[in-house]
C-alpha positions in Angstrom: 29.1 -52.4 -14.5 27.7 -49.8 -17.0 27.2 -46.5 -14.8 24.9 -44.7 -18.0 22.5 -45.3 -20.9 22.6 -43.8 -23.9 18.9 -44.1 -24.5 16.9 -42.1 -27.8 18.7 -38.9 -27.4 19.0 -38.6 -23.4 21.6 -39.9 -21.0 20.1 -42.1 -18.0 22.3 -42.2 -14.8 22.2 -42.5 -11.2 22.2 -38.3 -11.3 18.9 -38.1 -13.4 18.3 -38.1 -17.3 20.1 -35.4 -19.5 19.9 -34.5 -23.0 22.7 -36.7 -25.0 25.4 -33.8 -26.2 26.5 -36.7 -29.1 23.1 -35.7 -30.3 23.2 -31.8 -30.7 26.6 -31.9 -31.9 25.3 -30.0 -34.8 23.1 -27.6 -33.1 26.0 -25.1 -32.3 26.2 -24.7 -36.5 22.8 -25.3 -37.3 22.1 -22.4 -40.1 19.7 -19.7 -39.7 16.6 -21.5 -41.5 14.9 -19.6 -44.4 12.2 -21.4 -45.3 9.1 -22.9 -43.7 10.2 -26.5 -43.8 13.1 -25.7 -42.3 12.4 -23.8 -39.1 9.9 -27.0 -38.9 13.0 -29.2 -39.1 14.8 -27.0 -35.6 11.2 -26.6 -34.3 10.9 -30.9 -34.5 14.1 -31.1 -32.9 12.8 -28.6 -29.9 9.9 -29.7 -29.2 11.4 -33.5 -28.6 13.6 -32.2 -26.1 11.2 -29.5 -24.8 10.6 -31.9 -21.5 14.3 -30.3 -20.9 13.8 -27.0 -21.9 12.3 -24.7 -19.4 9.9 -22.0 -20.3 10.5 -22.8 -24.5 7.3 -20.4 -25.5 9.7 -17.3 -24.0 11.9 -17.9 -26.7 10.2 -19.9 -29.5 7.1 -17.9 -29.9 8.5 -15.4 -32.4 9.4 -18.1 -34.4 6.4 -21.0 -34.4 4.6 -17.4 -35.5 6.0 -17.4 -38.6 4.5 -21.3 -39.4 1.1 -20.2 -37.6 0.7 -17.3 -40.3 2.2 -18.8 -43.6 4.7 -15.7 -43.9 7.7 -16.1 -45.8 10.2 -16.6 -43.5 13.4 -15.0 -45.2 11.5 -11.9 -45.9 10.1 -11.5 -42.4 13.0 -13.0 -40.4 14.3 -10.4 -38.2 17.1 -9.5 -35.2 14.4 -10.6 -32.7 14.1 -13.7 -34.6 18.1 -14.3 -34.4 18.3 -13.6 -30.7 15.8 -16.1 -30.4 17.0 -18.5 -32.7 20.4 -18.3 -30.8 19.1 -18.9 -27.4 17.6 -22.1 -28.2 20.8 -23.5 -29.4 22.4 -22.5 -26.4 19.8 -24.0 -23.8 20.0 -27.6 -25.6 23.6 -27.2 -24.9 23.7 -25.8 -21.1 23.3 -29.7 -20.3 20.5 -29.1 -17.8 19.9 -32.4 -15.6 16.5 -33.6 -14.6 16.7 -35.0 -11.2 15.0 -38.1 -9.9 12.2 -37.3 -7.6 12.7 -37.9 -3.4 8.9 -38.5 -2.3 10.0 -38.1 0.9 11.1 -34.2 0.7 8.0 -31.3 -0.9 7.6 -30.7 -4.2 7.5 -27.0 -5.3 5.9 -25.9 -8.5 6.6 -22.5 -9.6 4.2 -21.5 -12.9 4.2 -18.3 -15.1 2.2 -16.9 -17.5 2.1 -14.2 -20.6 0.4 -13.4 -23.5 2.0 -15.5 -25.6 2.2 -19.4 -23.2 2.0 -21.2 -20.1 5.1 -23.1 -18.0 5.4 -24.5 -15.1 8.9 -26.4 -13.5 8.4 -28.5 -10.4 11.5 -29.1 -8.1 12.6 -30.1 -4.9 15.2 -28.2 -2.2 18.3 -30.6 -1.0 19.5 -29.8 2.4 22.0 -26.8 1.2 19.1 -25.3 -0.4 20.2 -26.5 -3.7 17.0 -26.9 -6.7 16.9 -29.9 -8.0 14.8 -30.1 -11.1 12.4 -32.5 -11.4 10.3 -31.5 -15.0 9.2 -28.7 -17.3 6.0 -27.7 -18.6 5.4 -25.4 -21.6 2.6 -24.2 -23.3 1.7 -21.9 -26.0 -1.7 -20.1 -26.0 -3.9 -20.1 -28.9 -5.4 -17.0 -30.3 -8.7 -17.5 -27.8 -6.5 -18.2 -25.0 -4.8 -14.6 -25.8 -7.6 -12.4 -24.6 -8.0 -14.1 -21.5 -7.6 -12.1 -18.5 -4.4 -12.0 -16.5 -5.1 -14.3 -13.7 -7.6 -17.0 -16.3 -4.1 -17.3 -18.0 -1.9 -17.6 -14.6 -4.6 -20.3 -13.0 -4.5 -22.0 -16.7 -0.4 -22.6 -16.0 -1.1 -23.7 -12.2 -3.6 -25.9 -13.9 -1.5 -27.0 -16.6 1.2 -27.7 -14.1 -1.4 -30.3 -11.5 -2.3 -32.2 -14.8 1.2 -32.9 -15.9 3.0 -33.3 -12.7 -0.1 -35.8 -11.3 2.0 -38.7 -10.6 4.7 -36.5 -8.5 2.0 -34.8 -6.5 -1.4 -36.2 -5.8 -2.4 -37.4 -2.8 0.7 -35.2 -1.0 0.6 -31.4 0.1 2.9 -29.3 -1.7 3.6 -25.2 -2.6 2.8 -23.6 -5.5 5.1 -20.3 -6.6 3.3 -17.5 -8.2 3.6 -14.1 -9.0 0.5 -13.0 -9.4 -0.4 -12.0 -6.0 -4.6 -12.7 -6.8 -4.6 -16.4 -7.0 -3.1 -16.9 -2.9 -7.0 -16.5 -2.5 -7.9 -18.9 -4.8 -9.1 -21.3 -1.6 -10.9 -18.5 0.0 -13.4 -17.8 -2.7 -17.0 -18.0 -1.4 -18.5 -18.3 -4.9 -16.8 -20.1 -7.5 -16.3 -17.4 -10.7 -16.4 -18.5 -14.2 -13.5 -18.3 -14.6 -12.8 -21.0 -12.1 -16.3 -23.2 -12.9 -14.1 -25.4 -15.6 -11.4 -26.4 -13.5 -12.9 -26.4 -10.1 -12.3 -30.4 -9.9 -9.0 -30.5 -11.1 -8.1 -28.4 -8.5 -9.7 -30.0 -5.4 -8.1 -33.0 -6.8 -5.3 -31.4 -5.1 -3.7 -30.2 -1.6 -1.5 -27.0 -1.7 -0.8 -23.7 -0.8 -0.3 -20.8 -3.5 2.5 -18.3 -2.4 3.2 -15.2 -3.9 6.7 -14.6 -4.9 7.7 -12.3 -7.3 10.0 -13.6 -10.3 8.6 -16.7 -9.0 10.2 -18.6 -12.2 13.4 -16.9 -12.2 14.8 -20.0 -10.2 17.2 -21.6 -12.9 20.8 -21.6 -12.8 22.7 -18.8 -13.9 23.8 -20.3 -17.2 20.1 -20.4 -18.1 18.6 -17.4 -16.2 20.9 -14.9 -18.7 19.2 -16.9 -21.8 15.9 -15.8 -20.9 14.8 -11.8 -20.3 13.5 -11.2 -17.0 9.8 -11.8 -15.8 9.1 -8.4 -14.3 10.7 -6.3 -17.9 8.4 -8.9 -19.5 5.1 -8.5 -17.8 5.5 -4.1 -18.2 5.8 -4.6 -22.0 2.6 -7.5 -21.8 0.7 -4.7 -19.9 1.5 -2.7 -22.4 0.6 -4.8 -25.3 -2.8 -6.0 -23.4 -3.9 -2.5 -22.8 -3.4 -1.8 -26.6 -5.8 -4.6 -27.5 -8.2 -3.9 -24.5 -8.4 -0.1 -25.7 -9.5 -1.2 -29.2 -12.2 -3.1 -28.0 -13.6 -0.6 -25.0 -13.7 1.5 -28.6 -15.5 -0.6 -30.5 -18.0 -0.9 -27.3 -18.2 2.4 -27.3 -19.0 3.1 -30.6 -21.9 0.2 -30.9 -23.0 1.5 -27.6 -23.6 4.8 -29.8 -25.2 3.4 -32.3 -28.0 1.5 -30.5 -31.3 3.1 -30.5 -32.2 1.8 -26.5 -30.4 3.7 -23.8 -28.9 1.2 -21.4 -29.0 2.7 -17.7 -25.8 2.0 -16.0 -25.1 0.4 -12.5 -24.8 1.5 -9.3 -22.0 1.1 -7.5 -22.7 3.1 -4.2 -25.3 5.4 -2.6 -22.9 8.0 -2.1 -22.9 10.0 -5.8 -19.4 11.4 -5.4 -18.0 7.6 -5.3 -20.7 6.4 -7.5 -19.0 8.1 -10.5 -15.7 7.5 -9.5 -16.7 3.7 -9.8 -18.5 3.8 -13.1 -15.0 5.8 -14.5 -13.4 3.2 -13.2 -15.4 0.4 -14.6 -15.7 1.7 -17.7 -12.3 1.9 -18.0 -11.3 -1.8 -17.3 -12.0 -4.9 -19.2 -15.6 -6.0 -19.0 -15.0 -9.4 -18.5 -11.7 -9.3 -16.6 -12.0 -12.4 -14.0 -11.4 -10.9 -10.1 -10.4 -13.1 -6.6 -11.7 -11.5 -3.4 -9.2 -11.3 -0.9 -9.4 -11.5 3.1 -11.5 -8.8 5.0 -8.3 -8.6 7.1 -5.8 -8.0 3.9 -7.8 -5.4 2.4 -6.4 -2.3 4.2 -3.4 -3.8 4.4 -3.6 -3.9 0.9 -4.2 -0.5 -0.2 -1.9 0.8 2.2 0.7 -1.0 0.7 -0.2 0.4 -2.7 -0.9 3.7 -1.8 2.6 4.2 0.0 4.1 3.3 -3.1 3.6 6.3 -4.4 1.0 8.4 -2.9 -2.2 7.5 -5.4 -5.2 9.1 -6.0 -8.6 6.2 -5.4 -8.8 6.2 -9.1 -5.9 4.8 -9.5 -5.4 2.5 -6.2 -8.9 0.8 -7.6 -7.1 0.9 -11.0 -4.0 -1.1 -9.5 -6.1 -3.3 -7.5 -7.5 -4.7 -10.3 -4.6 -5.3 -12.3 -3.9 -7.2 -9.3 -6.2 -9.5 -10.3 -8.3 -8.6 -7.0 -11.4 -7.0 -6.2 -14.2 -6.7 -3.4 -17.8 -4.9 -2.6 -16.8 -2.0 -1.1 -13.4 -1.8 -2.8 -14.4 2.2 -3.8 -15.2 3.3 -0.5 -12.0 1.7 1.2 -9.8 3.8 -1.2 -11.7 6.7 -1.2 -11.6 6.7 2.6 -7.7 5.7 2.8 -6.8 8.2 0.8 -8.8 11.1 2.5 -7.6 10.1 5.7 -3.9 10.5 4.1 -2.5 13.5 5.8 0.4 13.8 3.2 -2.2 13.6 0.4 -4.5 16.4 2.1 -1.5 18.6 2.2 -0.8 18.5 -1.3 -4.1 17.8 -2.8 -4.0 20.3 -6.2 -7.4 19.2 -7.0 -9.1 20.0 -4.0 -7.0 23.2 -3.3 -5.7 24.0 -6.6 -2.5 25.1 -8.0 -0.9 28.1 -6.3 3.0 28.5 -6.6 4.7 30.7 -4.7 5.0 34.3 -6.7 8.5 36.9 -6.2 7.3 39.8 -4.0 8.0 43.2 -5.8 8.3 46.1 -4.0 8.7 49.5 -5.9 9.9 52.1 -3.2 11.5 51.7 -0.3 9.6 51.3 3.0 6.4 50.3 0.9 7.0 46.4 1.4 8.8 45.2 4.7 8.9 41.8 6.6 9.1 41.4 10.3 10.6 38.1 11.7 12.0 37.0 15.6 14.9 35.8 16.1 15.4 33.9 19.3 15.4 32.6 22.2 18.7 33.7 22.5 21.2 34.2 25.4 20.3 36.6 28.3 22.2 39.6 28.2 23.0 41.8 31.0 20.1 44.3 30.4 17.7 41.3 30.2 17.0 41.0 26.5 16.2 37.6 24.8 14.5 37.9 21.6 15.5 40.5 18.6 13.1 41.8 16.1 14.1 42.3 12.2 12.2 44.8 9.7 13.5 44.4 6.1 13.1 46.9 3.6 12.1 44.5 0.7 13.1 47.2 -2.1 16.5 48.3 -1.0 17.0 45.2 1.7 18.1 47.7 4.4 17.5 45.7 7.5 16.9 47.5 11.3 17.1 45.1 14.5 15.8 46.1 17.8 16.2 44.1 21.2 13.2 42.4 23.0 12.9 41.5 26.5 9.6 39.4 25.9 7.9 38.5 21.9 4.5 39.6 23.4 2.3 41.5 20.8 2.5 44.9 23.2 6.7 44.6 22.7 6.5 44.0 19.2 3.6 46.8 19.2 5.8 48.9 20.6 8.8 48.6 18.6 7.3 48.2 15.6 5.7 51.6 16.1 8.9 53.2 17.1 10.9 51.7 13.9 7.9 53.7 11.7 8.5 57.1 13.2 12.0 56.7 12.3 12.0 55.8 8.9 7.9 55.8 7.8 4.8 53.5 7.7 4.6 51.1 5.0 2.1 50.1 2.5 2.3 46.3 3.4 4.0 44.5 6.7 4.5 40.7 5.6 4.7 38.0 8.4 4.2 34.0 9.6 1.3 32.8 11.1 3.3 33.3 14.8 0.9 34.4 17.7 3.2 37.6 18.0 2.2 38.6 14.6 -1.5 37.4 13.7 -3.3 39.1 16.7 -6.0 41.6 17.6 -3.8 44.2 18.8 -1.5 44.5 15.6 -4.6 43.8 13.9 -6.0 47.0 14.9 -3.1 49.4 14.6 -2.6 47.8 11.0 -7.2 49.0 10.2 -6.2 52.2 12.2 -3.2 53.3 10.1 -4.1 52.1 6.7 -1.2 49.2 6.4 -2.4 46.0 4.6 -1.0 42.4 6.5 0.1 40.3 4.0 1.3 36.6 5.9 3.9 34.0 4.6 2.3 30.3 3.1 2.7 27.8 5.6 5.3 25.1 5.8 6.8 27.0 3.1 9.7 28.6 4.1 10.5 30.5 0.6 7.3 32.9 1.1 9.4 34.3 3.1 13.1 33.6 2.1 13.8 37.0 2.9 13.5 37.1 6.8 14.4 33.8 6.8 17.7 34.8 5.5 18.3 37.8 7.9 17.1 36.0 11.0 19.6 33.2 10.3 22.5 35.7 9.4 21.9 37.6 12.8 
């Protein structure tokens, strides 16, 4: 009994349905096409076996751009163009198997989006965890389709995947794979957004539940995944190449805005000025039209923590990453500005509200005009009952005098202090920490009385005073 069919270019088996290898025995040598007809010729050949090739606009769009545009092809072919070319002929030859679908396990669909197309693979999970592939889907976006915002163009691939994948899915729950982290609230939305107005029915046509998973489409086996570059490297250059095209139409705004004779009077955002500017700079500096989800009152701090810890940002830019998220909600400006003031890491080391004040070399000219005084201790009781000893430095010749205390209370230290001065002379400047046995009223007063300026080390920085630091660890 015959076990496979050969049937118009695809083997048929008990396994599935796999491209026929008897029919891209030539593909391996196929020539690097030079003119128009002939990357139509490979592109024909492609785009009949697409329905096995996942994710084909990642590595065919450089090429169907030459036939969009009319350029000549041997004159603009490039290295880009020959990596491309090259991958294709090795993913019709990685012999990829389409499964048969089991309606009694869950279909997952995981979809993806770019600038340049659409895709989408559905699949099912054997019971060693295994994917088993059950169809592709592959788009490329026309020129309109280009400037739509990030998540139009990732719900036009989860869209793209519920119209072609119909017969496997409706009327059964299934998962759908994203990574773009704004569409797992595409059931919550209160209001239905333009963006979603045209496909609203074709999506409560369906039951399922959107997961966030980044690299959701790196999922193919390793013989493929090394064909294709990876989602996250691609995405950073497509936020690159977005924000190019989005700049040079905020300038064209801008300019028209210039040129109009009626002043337009722009919106407020919040009754608080401070934030009210914050917002319009923020607004201003997005896309107009850029298509938002609002997420869950409960994942909202959540949220921004989880940004904000990344890397410690400002509310300018947490609001700026929150959008690119895809996400945004009414009091979005507040809830940063308020996360990141009650940030005790960001209050300590916030130049813009304290400035910029590096730490400076003390210079000290003449000896005993510039000393530091530093404790040492608790340390171990000795026989005369001493427990703490005191360090002067001379910061010009580093000469350094220790005396024994019994107790670090400002009279001791008074006391001493006083006694090291007769001996050798009263400084200019006595440098110091913030201790209790050093900022007080009683060395306050001697310090007015004789003339000496107090001078005290920067907090939580122990270089203001590398010094005494040095001596007090030595001794």
């Amino acid at each position: 009994m015959q076990k496979k069919v050969r049937l118009l270019g695809f083997v048929v088996d008990e396994k599935g349905i796999r491209v026929d290898k008897s029919k891209c025995t030539n593909v391996a040598n196929w020539p690097i096409p030079t003119t128009k007809k002939q990357v139509q010729q490979f592109m024909g050949l492609v785009n009949y076996l697409r329905s096995h090739i996942p994710m084909i606009y990642r590595v065919a769009a450089p090429i169907t751009d030459l036939i969009k545009d009319n350029k000549d092809v041997k004159k603009h072919w490039t290295n880009k163009h020959t990596e491309c070319f090259e991958a294709i002929k090795k993913i019709l030859q990685a012999d990829l198997l389409i499964n048969y679908p089991d309606f009694e396990k869950e279909f997952i669909i995981a979809c993806d989006a770019s600038l340049y197309g659409a895709a989408a693979v559905i699949y099912q999970e054997d019971d060693k965890g295994r994917h088993k592939y059950v169809g592709f889907i592959s788009s490329t976006l026309s020129p309109a389709q280009r400037r739509w915002s990030t998540t139009k163009r990732e719900l036009y691939a989860i869209v793209l995947a519920l119209k072609k994948f119909h017969t496997y899915i409706y009327g059964r729950a299934f998962r759908v794979l994203t990574d773009h982290r704004a569409l797992v609230y595409l059931h919550l939305q209160k209001v239905v957004n333009p963006m979603m107005a045209g496909w609203i029915e074709t999506i409560l046509d369906f039951t399922f539940e959107v997961v966030n998973l980044p690299g959701a489409m790196n999922i193919f086996p390793d013989l493929l995944s090394r064909l294709y570059s990876p989602v996250k490297n691609e995405s950073k250059q497509l936020v690159l190449e977005e924000s190019k095209v989005q700049s040079a139409e905020r300038a064209a705004r801008h300019f028209k805005r210039r040129g109009a004779k009626n002043v337009v009077k722009k919106k407020r955002y919040s009754k608080d000025h401070a934030v009210n500017i914050f917002a319009t700079q923020v607004i201003e500096n997005a896309k107009e039209d850029l298509d938002y989800m609002t997420t869950r009152d409960e994942d909202r701090d959540k949220l921004l923590q989880e940004i904000h810890m990344f890397g410690h940002y400002g509310a300018q830019a947490l609001v700026r990453e929150v959008h690119s998220q895809g996400l945004h909600w009414a009091n979005v400006y507040e809830d940063a500005k308020r996360l990141v003031s009650s940030c005790p890491e960001c209050q300590k080391h916030n130049i813009a509200k304290r400035g910029w004040h590096p730490l400076k070399n003390v210079v000290s000219l003449q000896p005993m005009s510039h000393v530091s005084v530093d404790l040492a201790g608790p340390l171990t009781l000795t026989f005369e009952g001493y427990v703490y000893v005191m360090i002067v430095t001379n910061l010009c010749t580093k000469y350094v005098v220790v005396r024994p205390l019994k107790t670090k209370e400002p009279t001791s230290i008074a006391r001493e202090l006083i006694k090291v001065f007769g001996d050798y002379s009263f400084p200019v400047i006595i440098q110091s920490d913030h201790g209790g046995e050093f900022q007080n009223q009683l060395l306050q007063a001697i310090s007015e009385n004789l003339g000496i300026q107090r001078n005290y080390s920067t907090p939580y920085a122990a270089r203001g005073n590398d010094e005494q630091v040095e001596c007090a660890r030595v001794e």
